[in-house]
Backbone bond lengths (Angstrom), bond angles and torsions (degrees), N, CA, C in turn:
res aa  C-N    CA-C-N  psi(-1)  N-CA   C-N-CA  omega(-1)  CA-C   N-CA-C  phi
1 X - - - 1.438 - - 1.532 110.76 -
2 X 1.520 108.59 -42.84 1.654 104.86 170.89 1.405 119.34 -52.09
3 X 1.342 117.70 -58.21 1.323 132.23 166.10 1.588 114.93 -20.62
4 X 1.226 113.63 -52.93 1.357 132.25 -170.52 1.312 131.29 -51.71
5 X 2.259 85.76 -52.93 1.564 105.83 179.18 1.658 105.88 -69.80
6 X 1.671 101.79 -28.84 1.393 99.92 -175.95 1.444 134.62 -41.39
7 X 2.022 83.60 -52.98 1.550 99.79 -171.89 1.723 87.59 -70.37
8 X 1.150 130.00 -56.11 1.831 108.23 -168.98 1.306 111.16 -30.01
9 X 1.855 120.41 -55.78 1.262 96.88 -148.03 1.582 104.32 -82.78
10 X 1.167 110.39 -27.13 1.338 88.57 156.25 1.322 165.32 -6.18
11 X 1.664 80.98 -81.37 1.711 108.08 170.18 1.642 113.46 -52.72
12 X 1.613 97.19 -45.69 1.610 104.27 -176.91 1.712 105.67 -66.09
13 X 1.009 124.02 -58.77 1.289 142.31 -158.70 1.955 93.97 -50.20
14 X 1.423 116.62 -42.43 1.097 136.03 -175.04 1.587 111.14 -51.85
15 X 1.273 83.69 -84.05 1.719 112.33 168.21 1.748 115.79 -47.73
16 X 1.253 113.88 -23.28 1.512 102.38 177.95 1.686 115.74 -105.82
17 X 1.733 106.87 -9.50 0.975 101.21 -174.66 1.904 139.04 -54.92
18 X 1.560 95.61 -19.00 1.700 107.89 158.91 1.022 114.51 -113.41
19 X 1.549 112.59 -1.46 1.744 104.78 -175.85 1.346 119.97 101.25
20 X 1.784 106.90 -124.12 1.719 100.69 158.25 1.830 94.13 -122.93
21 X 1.159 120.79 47.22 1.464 123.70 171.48 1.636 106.17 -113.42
22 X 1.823 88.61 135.60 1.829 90.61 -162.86 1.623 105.80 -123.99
23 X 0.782 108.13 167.49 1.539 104.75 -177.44 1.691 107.97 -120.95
24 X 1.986 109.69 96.05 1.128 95.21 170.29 1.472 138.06 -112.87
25 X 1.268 148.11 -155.59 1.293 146.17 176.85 1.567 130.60 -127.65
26 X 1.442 96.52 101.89 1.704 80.98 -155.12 2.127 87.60 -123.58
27 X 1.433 92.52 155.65 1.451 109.86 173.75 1.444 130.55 -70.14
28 X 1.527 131.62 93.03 1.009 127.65 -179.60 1.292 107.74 -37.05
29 X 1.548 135.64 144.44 1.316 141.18 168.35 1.730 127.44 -75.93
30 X 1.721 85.61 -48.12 1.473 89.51 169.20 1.408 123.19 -81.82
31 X 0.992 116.76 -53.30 1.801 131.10 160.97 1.594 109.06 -45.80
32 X 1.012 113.50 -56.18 1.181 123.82 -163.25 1.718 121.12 68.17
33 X 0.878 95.28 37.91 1.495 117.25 -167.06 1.458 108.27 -88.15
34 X 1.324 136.53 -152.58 1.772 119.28 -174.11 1.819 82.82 -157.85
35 X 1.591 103.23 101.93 1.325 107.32 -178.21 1.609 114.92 -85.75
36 X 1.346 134.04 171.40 2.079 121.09 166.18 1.179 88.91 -127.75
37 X 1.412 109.02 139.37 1.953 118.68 171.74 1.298 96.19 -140.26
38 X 1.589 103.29 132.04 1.058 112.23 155.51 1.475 125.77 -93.28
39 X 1.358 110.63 145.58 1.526 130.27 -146.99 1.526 112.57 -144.20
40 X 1.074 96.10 160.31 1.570 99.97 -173.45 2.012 107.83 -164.50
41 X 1.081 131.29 108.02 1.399 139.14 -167.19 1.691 100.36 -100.40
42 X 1.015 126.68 125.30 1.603 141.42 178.22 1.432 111.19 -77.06
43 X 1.250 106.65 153.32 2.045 96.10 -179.39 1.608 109.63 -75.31
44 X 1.394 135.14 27.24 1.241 153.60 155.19 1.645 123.61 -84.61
45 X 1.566 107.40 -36.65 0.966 142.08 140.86 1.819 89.95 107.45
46 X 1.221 121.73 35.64 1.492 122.59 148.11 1.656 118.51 -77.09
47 X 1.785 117.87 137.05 0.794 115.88 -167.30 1.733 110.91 -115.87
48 X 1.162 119.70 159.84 1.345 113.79 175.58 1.762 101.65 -133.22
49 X 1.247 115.25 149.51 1.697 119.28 -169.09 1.754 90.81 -134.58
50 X 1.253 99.17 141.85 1.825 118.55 146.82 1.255 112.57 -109.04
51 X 0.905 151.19 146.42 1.432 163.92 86.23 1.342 127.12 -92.10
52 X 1.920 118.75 164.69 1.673 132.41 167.99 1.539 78.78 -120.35
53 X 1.764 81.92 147.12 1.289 119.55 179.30 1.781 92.71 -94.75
54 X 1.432 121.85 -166.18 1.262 141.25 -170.79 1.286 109.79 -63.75
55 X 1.541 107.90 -50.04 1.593 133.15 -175.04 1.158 90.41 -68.56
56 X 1.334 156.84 -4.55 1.312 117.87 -163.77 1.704 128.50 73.65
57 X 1.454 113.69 18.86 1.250 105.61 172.56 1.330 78.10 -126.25
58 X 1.625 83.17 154.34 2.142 127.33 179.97 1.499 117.75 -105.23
59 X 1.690 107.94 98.95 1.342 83.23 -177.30 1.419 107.08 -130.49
60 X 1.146 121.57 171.45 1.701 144.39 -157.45 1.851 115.28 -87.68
61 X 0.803 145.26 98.85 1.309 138.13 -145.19 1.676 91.07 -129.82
62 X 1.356 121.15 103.30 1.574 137.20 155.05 1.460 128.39 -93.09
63 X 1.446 79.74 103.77 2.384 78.96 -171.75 1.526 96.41 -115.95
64 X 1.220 102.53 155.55 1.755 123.82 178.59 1.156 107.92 -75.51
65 X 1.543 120.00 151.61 1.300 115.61 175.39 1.091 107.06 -38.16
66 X 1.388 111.55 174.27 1.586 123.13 179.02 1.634 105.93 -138.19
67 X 1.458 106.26 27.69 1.655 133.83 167.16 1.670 102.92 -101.54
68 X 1.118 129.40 19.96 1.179 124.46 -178.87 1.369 116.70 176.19
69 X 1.163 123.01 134.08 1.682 143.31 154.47 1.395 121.02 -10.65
70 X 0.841 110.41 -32.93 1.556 118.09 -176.61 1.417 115.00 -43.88
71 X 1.825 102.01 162.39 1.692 111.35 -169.42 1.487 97.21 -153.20
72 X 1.302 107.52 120.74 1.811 103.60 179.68 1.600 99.97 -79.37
73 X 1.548 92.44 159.68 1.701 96.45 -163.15 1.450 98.58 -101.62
74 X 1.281 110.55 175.85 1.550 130.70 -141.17 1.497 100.16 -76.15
75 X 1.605 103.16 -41.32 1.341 95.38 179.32 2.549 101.70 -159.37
76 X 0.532 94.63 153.08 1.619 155.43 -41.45 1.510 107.61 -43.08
77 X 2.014 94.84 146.35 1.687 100.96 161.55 1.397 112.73 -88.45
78 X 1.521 107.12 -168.44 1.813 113.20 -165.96 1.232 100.91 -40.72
79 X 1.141 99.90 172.28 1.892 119.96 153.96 1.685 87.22 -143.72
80 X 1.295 95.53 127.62 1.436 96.03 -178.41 1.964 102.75 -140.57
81 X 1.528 103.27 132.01 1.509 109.58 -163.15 1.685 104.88 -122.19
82 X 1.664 101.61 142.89 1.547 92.83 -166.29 1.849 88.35 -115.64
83 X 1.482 104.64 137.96 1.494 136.12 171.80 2.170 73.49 47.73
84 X 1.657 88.63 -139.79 1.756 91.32 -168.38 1.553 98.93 -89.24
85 X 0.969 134.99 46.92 1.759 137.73 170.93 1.334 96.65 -75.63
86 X 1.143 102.94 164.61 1.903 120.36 177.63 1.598 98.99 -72.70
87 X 1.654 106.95 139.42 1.502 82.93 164.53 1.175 133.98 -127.57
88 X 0.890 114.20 -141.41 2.009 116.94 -142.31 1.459 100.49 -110.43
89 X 1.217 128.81 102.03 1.538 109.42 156.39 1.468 123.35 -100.40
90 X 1.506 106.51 138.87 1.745 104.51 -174.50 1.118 91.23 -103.63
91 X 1.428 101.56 139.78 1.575 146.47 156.92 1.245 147.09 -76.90
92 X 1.412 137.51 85.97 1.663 127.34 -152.87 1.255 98.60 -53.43
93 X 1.608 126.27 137.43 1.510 129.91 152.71 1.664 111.19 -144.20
94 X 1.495 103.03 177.58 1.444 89.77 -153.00 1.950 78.57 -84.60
95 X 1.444 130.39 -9.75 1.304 145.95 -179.93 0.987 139.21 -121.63
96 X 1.226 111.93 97.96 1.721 121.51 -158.87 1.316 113.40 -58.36
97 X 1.220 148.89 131.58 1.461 134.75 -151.18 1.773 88.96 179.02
98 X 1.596 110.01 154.33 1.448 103.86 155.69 1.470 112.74 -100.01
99 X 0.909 116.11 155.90 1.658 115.16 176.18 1.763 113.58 -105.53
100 X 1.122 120.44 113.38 1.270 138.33 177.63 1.377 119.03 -35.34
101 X 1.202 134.86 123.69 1.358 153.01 174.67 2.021 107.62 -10.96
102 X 1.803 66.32 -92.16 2.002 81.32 171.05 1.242 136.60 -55.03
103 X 1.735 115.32 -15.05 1.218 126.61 -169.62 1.779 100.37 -76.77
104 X 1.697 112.55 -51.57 1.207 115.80 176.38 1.493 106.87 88.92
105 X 1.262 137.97 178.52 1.521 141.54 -169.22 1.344 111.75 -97.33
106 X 0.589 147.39 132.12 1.574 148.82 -155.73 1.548 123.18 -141.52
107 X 1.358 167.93 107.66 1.341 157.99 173.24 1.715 105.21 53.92
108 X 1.441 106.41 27.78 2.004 96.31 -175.38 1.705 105.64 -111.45
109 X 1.738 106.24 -36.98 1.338 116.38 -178.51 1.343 130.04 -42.70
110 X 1.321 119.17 92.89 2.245 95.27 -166.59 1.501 77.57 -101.34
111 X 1.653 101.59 168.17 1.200 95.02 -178.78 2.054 78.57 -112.80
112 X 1.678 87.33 -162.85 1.945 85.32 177.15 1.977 117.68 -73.83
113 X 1.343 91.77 -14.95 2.095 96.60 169.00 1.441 98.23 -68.71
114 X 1.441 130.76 -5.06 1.448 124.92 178.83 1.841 105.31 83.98
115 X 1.270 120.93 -27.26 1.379 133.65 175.45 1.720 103.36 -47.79
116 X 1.612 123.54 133.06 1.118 129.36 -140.73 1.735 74.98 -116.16
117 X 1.516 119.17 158.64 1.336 127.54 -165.65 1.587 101.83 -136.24
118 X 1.252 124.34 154.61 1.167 134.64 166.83 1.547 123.92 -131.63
119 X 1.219 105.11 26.84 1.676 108.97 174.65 1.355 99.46 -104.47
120 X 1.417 98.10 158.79 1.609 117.03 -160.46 1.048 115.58 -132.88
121 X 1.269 111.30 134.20 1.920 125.29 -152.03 1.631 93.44 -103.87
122 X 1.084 129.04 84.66 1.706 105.22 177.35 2.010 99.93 -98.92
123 X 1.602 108.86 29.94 0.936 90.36 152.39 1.915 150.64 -128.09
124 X 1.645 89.10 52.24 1.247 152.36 176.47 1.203 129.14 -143.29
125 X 1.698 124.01 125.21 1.705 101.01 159.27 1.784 126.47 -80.33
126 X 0.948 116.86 -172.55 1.653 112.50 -167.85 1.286 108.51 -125.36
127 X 1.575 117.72 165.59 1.647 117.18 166.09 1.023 101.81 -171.40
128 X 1.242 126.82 128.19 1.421 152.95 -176.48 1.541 115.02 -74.04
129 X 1.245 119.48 102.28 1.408 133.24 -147.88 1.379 104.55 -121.63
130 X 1.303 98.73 159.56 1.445 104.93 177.15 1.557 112.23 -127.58
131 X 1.536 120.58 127.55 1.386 137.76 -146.20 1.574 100.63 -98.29
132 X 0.972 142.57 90.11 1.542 122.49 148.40 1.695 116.39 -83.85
133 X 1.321 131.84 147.43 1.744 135.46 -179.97 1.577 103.65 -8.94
134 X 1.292 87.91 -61.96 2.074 90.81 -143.60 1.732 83.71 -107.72
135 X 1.067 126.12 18.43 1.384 101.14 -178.42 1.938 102.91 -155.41
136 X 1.547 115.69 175.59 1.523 117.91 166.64 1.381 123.18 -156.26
137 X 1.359 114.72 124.16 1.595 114.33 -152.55 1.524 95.70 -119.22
138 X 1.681 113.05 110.76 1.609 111.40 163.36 2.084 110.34 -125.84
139 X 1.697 85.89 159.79 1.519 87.76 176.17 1.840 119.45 -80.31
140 X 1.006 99.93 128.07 1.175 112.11 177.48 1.505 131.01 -93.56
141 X 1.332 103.11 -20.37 1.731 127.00 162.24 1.303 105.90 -135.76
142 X 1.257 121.11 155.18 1.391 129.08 163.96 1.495 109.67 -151.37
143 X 1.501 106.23 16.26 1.687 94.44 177.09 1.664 108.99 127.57
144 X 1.267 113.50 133.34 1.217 101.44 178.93 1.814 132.52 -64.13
145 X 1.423 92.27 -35.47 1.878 99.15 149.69 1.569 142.15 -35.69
146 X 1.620 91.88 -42.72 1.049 130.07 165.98 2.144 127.84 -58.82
147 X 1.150 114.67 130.11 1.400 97.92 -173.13 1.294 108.22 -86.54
148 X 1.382 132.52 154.03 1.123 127.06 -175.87 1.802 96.41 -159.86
149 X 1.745 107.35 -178.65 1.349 98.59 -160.68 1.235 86.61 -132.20
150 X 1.074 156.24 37.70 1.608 156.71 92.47 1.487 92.78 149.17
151 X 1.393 120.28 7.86 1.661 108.11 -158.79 1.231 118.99 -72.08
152 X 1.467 129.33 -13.63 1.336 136.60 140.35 1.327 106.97 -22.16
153 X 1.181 125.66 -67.54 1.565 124.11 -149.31 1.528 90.21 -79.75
154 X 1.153 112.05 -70.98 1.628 117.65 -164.10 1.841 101.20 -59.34
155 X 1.065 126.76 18.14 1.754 127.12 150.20 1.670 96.62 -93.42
156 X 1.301 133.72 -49.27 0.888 141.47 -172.74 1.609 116.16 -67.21
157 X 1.397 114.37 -17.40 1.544 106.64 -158.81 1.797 88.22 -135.02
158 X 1.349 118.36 -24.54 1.458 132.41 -168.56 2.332 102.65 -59.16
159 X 1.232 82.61 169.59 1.831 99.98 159.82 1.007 142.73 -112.67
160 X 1.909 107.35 -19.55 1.199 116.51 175.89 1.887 93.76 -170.29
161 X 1.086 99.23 161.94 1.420 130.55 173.15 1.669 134.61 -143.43
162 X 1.215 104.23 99.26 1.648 134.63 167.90 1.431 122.84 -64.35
163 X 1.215 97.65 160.63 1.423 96.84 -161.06 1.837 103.53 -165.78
164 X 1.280 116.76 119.61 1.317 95.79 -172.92 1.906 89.05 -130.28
165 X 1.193 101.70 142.44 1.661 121.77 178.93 1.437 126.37 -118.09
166 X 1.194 86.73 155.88 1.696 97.27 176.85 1.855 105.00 -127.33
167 X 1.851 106.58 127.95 1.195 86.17 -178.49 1.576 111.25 -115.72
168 X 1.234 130.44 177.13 1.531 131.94 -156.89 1.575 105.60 -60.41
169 X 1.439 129.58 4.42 1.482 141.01 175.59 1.601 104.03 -105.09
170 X 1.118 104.52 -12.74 1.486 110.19 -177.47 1.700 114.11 81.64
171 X 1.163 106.02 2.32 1.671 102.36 -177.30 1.678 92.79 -62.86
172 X 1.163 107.14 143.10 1.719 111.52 156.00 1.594 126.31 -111.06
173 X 1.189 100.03 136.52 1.383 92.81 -175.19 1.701 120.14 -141.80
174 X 1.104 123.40 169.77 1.863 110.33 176.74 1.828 102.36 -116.36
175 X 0.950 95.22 166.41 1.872 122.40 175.20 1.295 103.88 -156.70
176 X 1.735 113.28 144.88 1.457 121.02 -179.97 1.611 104.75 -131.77
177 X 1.335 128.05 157.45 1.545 126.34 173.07 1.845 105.96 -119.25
178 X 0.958 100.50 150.21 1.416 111.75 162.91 2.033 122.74 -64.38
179 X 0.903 117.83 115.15 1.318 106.45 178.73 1.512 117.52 -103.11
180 X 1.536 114.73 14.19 1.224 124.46 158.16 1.733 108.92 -62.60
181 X 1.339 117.40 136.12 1.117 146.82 -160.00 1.429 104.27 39.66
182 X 1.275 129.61 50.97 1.574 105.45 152.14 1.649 111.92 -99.43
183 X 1.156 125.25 -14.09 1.289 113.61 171.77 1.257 120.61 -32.71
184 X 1.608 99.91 -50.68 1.537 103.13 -151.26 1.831 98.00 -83.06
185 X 1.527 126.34 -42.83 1.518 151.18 178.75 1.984 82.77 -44.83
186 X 1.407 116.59 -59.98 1.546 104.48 -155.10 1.513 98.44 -86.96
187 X 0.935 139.29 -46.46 1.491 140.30 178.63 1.803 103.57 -65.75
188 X 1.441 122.39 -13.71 1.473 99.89 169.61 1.580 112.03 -71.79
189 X 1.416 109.32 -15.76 1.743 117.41 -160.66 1.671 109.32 -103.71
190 X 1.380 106.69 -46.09 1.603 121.73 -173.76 1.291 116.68 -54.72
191 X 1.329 136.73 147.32 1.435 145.60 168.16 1.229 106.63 -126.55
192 X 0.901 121.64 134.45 1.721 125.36 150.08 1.166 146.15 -106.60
């Protein structure tokens, strides 16, 4: 009977220790290098990834289910907010970058007339993202030199993470992730 409880707590202790966040290994394409992201897929079956690249930057990888056809639209991409933090809106650029608090948005805004905007949302921060169909990849660290909007930590220290979309039909819709066990999933991989 001891034996028994053993193997349970075990098993559990095992299995819960990231939660449903996994740590996988996938092949850079261009590099060809052998990257680890931690990941985590929702019972919707949208996924969210961390990984650092070579350089030392950390970035955030949001893909659409992969139960469906779908294509997020050109503009607007996510705005995605962690526990009650300010949140994040990503920005198409041809350079993924975060954009600094005080600096504010500047000559980047097109709207869909293609007409380029200069009003400034400071009520959200921003990050200059990069769009593929079904998915959206921004930096989330780039260095302590570097400005950034703490979202590293608050994945690390957070409870949950939201995310609300727009897809190329214009339907809008939200998805949220668990941020139970990513501490341990992103800090087994991260350097600083």
């Amino acid at each position: 009977m001891y034996k028994f409880f053993t193997f349970l707590l075990i098993g559990l202790f095992s299995t819960n220790v990231f939660a449903d966040w996994q740590i996988e290994t996938f092949q850079h394409s261009a590099t060809k290098t052998q990257v680890k992201s931690a990941m985590i897929r929702n019972p919707d079956g949208f996924e969210l990834a961390i990984f650092q690249t070579s350089e030392g930057i950390v970035w955030m990888d949001f893909s659409l289910s992969d139960n469906t056809f779908d294509e997020l639209a050109q503009r607007p991409l996510p705005l995605f907010q962690i526990d009650n933090r300010k949140p994040v809106q990503m920005l198409r650029g041809f350079t993924a970058t975060i954009v600094p608090e005080d600096e504010g948005i500047e000559a980047i805004v097109v709207d869909d007339q293609k007409s380029i905007s200069t009003k400034r949302d400071f009520s959200v921060n921003h990050i200059i993202a990069e769009r593929l169909p079904e998915r959206v990849i921004c930096p989330i660290w780039q260095g302590d030199s570097r400005p950034h909007l703490g979202t590293l930590a608050a994945l690390v220290d957070g409870k949950q993470i939201k995310f609300d979309y727009t897809l190329s039909d214009g339907t809008k819709g939200k998805t949220s992730f668990t941020l139970q066990g990513a501490n341990l999933a992103i800090n087994s991989l991260i350097t600083q």
